[in-house]
N, C-alpha and C positions, 0 to 999 in steps of 0.2 A: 437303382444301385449306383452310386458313386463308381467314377473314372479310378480306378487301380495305376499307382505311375511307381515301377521299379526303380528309382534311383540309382543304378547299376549298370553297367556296361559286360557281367560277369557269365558268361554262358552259363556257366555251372547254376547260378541263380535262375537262372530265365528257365531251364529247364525243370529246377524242383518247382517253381509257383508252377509251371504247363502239370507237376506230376500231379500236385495235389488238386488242380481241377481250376488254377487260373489263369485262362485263357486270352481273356479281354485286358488286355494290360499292356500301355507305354513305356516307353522304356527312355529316361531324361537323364543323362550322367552331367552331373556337377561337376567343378572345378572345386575339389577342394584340399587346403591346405590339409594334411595329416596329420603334424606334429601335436603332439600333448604333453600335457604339465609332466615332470618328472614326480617319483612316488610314487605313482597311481598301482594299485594291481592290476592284475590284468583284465578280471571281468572290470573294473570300473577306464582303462584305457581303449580296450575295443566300445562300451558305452557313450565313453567320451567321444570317440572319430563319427559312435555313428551319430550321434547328435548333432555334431557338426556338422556332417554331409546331409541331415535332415533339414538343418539350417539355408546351407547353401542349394541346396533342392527345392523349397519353399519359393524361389526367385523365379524357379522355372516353373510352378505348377499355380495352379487354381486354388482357392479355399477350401473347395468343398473337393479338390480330389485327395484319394487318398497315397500317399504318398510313402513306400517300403523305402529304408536304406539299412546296408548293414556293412559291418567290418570284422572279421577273419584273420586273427593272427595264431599264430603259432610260439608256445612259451618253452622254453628248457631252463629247468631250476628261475623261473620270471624273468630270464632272458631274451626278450624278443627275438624271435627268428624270420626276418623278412623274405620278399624276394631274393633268390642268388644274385648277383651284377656278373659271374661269369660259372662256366665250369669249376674253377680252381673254390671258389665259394659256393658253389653245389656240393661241391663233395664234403667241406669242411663241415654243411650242417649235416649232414646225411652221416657223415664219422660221428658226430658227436651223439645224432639218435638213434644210432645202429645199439640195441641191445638192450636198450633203457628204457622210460615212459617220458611222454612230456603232455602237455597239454594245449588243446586247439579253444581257443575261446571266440563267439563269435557276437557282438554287440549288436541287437538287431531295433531300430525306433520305426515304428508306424505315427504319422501324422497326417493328419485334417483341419488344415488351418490352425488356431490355435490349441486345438488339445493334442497332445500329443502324449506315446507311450514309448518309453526302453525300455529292456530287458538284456540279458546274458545269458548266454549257454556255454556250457565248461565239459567238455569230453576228453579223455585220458585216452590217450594212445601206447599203444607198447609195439616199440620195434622190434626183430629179432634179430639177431646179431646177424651182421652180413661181413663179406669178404669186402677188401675195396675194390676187387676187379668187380665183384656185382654191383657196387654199387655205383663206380665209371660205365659198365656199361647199362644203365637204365640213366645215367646223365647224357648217353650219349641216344637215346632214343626222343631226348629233347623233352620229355614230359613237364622235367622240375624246375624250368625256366620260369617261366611265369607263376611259379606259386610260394607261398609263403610256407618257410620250412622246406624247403625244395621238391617236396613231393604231391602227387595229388592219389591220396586213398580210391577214387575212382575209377581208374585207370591201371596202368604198367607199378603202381605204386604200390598198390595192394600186397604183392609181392613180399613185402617189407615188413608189412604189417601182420604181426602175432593175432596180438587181438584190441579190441575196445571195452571202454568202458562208455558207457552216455549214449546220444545222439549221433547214429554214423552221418545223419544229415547234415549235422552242423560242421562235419570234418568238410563238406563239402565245398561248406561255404554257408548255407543258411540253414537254421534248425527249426525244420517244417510245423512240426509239433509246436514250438511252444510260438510260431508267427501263429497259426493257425489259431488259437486262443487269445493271441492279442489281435488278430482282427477280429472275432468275433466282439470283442467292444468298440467296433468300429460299425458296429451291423453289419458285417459278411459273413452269413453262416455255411458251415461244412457238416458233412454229412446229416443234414438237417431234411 
């Protein structure tokens, strides 16, 4: 079987490939620019980055290994919602998805030298309205620093969250399900 290489630096990742049974796997974070064309929607703007980072990943890996990359953003009315840059920008995304839906889109490309596949996952989130002293203090538990939209559904975030629509996997970060059917055209079979 072919060398498995996560293109990712994302615990969150590292531990859904460990859930779903793959174990034997490198781990090579790229350098890569992020920015994309303006217009895009959203499943075709997460697509876009991950193709890119599939691109600049390809620099680091072998022909024949296979090579995961994905990208994870979070959209309100297709307004991208990035990392916070501080508290005071935690809170503002966190007001704005207090009570509403928005949606997590996450671009996932598997490649092996030149064949390569994308795909999109699109999962709806619904906040429940919060106060903003709850929602300062879960900024101050430091969770929503490092994540896009400022919260992370796996964690102290959960909290927030009513309910789903989709893939809770792909709020994660990667949507297990539908990797697991694009490597299976890569010949890596599950539950086989």
């Amino acid at each position: 079987m072919a060398k498995i290489v996560l293109a990712s630096g994302s615990p969150r990742r590292q531990e859904l490939l460990q859930r779903i049974g793959i174990t034997d796997f490198d781990i090579r974070v790229p350098d890569t620019d992020e920015r994309c064309p303006a217009g895009l929607t959203p499943a075709q703007t997460v697509e876009y980055i991950s193709r890119k980072k599939a691109a600049a990943a390809a620099a680091l890996c072998t022909d024949d290994e296979i090579v995961i990359t994905a990208d994870t953003m979070v959209f309100l009315d297709d307004q991208r919602l990035g990392k916070p840059i501080d508290e005071t920008d935690a809170l503002r995304m966190l007001s704005a998805l207090q009570g509403r839906h928005h949606t997590v889109c996450t671009g996932v490309t598997v490649r092996q030298g030149e064949h390569m596949l994308t795909e999109s996952e699109s999962t709806q989130v619904y906040f429940r309205p919060a106060a903003e002293s709850e929602l300062k203090a879960y900024i101050r538990t430091g969770e929503p620093m490092d994540k896009a939209g400022s919260y992370g559904v796996q964690g102290m975030g959960a909290l927030l969250v009513e309910r789903l629509d989709g893939d809770f996997f792909n709020v994660m970060g990667l949507p297990v399900l539908r990797l697991s059917r694009m490597l299976s055209k890569f010949g890596i079979p599950f539950l086989a």
